[in-house]
C-alpha positions as CSV (number, residue, x, y, z in Angstrom):
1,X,-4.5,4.2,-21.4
2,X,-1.9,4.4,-23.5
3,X,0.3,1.4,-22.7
4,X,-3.2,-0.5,-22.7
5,X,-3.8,0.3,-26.3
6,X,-0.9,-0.8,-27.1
7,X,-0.9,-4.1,-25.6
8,X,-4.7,-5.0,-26.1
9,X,-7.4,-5.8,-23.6
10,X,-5.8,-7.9,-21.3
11,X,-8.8,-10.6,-21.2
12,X,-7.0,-13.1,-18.1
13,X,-7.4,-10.1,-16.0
14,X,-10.7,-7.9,-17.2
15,X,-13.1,-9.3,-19.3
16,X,-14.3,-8.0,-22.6
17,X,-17.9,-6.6,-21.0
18,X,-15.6,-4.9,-18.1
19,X,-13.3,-4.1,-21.3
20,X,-16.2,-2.2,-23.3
21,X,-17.8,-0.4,-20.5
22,X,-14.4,1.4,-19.5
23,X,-14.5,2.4,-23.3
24,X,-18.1,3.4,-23.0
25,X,-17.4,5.9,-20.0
26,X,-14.0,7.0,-21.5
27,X,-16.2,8.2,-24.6
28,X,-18.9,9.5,-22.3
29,X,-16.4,11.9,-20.8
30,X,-14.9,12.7,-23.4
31,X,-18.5,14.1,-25.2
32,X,-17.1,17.7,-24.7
33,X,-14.4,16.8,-27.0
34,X,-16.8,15.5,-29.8
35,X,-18.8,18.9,-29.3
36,X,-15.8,20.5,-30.4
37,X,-14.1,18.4,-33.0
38,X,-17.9,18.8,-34.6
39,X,-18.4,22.7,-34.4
40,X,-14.6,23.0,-35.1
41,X,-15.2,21.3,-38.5
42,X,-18.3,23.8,-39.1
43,X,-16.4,26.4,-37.9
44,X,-13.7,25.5,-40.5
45,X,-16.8,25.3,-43.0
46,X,-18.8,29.0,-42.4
47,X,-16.6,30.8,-44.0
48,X,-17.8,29.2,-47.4
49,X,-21.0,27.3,-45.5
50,X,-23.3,27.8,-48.7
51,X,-20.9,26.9,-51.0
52,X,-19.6,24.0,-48.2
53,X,-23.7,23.1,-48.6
54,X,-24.0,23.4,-52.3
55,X,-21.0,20.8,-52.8
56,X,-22.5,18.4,-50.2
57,X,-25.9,18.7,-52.5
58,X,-24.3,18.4,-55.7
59,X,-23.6,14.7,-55.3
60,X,-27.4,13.2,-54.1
61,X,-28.9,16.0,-56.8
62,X,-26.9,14.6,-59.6
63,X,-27.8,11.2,-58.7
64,X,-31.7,11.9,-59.0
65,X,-31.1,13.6,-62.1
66,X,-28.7,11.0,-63.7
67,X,-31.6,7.8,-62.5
68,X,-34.1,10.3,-63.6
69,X,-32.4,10.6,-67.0
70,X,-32.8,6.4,-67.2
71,X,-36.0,5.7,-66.1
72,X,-38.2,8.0,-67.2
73,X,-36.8,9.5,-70.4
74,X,-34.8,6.6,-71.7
75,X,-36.7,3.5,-69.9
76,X,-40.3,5.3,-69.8
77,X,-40.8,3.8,-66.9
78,X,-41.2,5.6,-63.2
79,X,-44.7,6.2,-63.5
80,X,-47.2,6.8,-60.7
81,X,-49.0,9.3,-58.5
82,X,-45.6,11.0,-57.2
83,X,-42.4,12.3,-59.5
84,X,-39.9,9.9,-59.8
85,X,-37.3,12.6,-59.1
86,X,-39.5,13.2,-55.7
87,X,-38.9,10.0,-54.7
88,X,-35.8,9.8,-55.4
89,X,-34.4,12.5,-53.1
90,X,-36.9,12.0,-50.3
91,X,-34.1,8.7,-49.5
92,X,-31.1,9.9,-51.9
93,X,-30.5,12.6,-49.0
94,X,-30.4,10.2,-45.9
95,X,-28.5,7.7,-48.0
96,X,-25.6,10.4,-49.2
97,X,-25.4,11.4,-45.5
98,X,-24.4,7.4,-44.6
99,X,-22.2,7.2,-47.4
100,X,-20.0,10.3,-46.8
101,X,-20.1,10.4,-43.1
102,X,-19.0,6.9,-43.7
103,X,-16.1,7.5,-45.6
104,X,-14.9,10.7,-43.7
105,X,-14.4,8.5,-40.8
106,X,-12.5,5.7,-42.2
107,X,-10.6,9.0,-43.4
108,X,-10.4,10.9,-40.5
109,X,-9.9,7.9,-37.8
110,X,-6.8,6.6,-39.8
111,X,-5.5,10.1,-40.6
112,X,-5.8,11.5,-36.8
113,X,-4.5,8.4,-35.2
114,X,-1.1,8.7,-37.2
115,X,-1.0,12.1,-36.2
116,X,-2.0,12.1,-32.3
117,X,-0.8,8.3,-31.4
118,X,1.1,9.9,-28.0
119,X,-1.7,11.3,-26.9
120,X,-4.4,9.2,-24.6
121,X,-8.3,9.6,-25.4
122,X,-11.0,7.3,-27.3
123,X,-10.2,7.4,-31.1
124,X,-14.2,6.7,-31.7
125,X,-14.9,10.5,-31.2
126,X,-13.6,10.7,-34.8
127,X,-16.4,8.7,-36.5
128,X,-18.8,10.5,-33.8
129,X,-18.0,13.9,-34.2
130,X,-18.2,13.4,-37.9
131,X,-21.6,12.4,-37.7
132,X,-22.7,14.8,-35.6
133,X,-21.4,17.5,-38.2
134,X,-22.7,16.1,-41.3
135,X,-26.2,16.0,-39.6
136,X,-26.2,20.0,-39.4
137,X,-25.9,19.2,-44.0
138,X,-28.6,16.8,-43.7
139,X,-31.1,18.7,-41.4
140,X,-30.2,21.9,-43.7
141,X,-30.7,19.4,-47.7
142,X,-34.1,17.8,-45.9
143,X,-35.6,21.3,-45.1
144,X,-35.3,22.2,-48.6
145,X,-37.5,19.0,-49.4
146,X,-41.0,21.0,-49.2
147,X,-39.9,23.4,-51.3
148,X,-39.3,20.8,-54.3
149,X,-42.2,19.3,-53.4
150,X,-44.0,22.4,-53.8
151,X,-42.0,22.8,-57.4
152,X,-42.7,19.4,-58.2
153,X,-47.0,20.8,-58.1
154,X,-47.0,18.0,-54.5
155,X,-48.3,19.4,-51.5
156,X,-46.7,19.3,-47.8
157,X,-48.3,18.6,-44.7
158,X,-47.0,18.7,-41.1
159,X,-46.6,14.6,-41.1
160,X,-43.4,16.0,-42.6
161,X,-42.0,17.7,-39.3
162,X,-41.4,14.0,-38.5
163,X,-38.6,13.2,-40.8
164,X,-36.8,15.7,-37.5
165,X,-36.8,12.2,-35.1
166,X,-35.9,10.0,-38.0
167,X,-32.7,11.7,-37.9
168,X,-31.0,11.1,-35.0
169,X,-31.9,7.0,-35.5
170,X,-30.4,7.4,-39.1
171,X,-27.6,9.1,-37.1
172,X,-26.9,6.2,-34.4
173,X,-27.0,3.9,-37.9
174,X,-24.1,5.6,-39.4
175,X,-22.0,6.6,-36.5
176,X,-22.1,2.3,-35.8
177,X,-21.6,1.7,-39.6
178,X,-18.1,4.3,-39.5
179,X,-17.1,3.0,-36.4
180,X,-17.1,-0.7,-37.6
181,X,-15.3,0.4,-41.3
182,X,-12.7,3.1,-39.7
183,X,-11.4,-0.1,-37.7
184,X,-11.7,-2.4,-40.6
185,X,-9.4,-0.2,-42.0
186,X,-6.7,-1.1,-39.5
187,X,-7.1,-4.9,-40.3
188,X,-7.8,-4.8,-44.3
189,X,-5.4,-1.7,-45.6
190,X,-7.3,-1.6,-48.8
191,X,-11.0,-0.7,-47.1
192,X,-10.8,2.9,-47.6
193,X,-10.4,1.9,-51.2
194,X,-12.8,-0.5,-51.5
195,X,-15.4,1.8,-49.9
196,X,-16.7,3.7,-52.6
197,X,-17.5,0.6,-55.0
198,X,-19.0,-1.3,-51.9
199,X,-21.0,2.0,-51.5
200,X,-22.3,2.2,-54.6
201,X,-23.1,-1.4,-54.2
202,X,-25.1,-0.5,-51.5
203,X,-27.2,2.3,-53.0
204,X,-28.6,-0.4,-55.7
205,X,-29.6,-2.9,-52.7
206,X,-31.4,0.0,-50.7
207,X,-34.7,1.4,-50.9
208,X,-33.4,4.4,-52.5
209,X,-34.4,4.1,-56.4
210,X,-37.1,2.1,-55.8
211,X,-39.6,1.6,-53.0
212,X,-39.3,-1.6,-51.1
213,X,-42.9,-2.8,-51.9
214,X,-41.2,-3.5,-55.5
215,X,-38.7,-6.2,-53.5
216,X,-40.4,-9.7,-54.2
217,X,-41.1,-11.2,-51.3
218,X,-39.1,-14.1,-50.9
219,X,-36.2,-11.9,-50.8
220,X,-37.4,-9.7,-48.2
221,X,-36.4,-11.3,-45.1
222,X,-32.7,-11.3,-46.2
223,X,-33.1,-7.6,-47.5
224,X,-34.3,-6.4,-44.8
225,X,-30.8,-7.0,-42.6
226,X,-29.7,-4.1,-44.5
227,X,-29.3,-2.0,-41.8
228,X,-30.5,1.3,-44.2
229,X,-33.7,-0.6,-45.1
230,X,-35.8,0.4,-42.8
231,X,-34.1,4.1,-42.2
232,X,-35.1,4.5,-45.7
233,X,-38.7,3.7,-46.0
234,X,-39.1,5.7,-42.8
235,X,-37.6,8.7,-44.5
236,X,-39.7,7.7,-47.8
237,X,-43.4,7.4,-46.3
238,X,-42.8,10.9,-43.6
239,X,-41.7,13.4,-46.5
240,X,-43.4,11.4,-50.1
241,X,-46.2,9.9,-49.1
242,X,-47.4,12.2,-45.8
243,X,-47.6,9.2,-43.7
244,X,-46.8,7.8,-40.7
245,X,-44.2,5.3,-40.8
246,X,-46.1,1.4,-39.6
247,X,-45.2,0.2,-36.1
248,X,-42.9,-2.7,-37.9
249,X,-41.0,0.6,-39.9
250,X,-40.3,2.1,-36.6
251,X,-39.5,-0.4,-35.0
252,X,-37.0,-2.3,-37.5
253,X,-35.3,0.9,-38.1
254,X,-34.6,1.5,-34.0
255,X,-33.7,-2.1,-34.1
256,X,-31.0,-1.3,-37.0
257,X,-29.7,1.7,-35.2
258,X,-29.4,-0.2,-32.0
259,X,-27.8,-3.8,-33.5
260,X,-25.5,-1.3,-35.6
261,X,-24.1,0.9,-33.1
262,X,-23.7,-1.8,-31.2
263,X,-21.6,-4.0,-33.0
264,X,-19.8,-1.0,-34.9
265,X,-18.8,-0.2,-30.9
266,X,-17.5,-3.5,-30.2
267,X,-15.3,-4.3,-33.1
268,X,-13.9,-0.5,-32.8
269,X,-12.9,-1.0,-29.6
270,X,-11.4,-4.5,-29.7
271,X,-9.7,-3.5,-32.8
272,X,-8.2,-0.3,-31.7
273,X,-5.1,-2.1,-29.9
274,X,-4.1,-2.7,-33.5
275,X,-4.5,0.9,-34.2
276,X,-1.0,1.6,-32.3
277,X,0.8,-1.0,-34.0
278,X,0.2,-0.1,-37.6
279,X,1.2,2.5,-39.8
């Protein structure tokens, strides 16, 4: 496996499907070791866990207060039958999850590879084992949701137990989206620097400040290949508005998760050759 990375897929002789399945079963046996890179990171974590989970929250709660801050006090705008800061964090939550889990892996993946190049297993256990961790923070900032509803003088209803299967498709999103950045990294040195203005560029095209309804509608059909789109209105209409997500919702946002995964898996894995041959 090892002289294999470092020569590439040898195409003349496999071909890329053959090439991608090995990868896919090499990762499935491997899922022990993802089990344990992600409870050795929360081990690492319990020690300090609530104040581990306090910094995680201080990010998305700052961000509500600071677009709070704008458009209600300063713009007086934000009006309607839920709290703007309500709103807010029903998506700001899912969309911090992306964002960091995103660029831990970048981190992680180029980090670990330096450090572990002699030894053979899949590198995309990183980027999974990541994700799988920062979902315990997300599970753990989404149950607190209620209770700021409750604050906020909203009421909560069961249809809010659903947001727990939204997770794991917002999961397969992100785990794609850090597999296909932690092996950009390899090709463009400068992504893991680029990430966080790119990032913040893509909190302002996401549902996230403002629902998508307010996205005119010529625009929509390009909007909604943001693979977050539909993630995010899912996540919006379970915990704000009580409601079941529309078939289309659903159904876009599996079709993200799969397309994402997906293409995040095959650029990983035809990239990762590189991975041996760069510093």
């Amino acid at each position: 496996m090892v002289a294999e990375r470092i020569r590439g897929p040898q195409i003349g002789r496999r071909s890329r499907l053959a090439y991608l399945t090995q990868r896919a079963r090499e990762l499935y046996e491997f899922r022990y070791l993802v089990r344990y890179l992600a409870s050795s990171a929360l081990q690492i974590e319990r020690v300090s866990l609530a104040f581990g989970f306090l910094w995680w929250l201080i990010d998305p709660i700052m961000m509500v207060l600071l677009w709070t801050l704008i458009i209600v006090v300063i713009l007086q705008k934000g009006g309607g039958p839920y709290p703007f800061a309500l709103s807010l964090m029903s998506t700001m939550f899912a969309f911090q999850y992306m964002a960091r889990t995103t660029r831990n892996s970048v981190a992680v993946t180029h980090a670990k590879e330096l450090q572990m190049r002699p030894i053979a297993f899949p590198r995309a256990v990183f980027a999974l084992s990541d994700t799988l961790a920062e979902s315990v923070k997300l599970a753990l900032a989404v149950a607190l949701f209620p209770f700021a509803a409750l604050a906020f003088g909203q009421s909560i209803s069961p249809v809010q137990l659903l947001v727990i299967p939204l997770i794991p498709i917002l999961m397969v999103i992100t785990v794609g989206i850090g597999w296909f950045f932690a092996a950009l990294n390899f090709v463009f040195r400068d992504t893991e620097r680029l990430l966080g203005v790119l990032l913040r560029l893509w909190l302002f095209l996401s549902p996230v400040i403002y629902p998508l309804s307010k996205v005119p509608i010529k625009f929509r059909p390009i909007y909604e290949l943001n693979p977050m789109c539909f993630i995010l209105v899912c996540f919006r209409d379970v915990l704000l508005y009580h409601q079941v997500p529309g078939p289309a919702y659903i159904g876009g946002a599996i079709a993200a998760a799969v397309i994402t995964a997906t293409i995040g898996f095959v650029y990983f894995h035809l990239q990762e050759p590189r991975f041996a041959r760069l510093n």
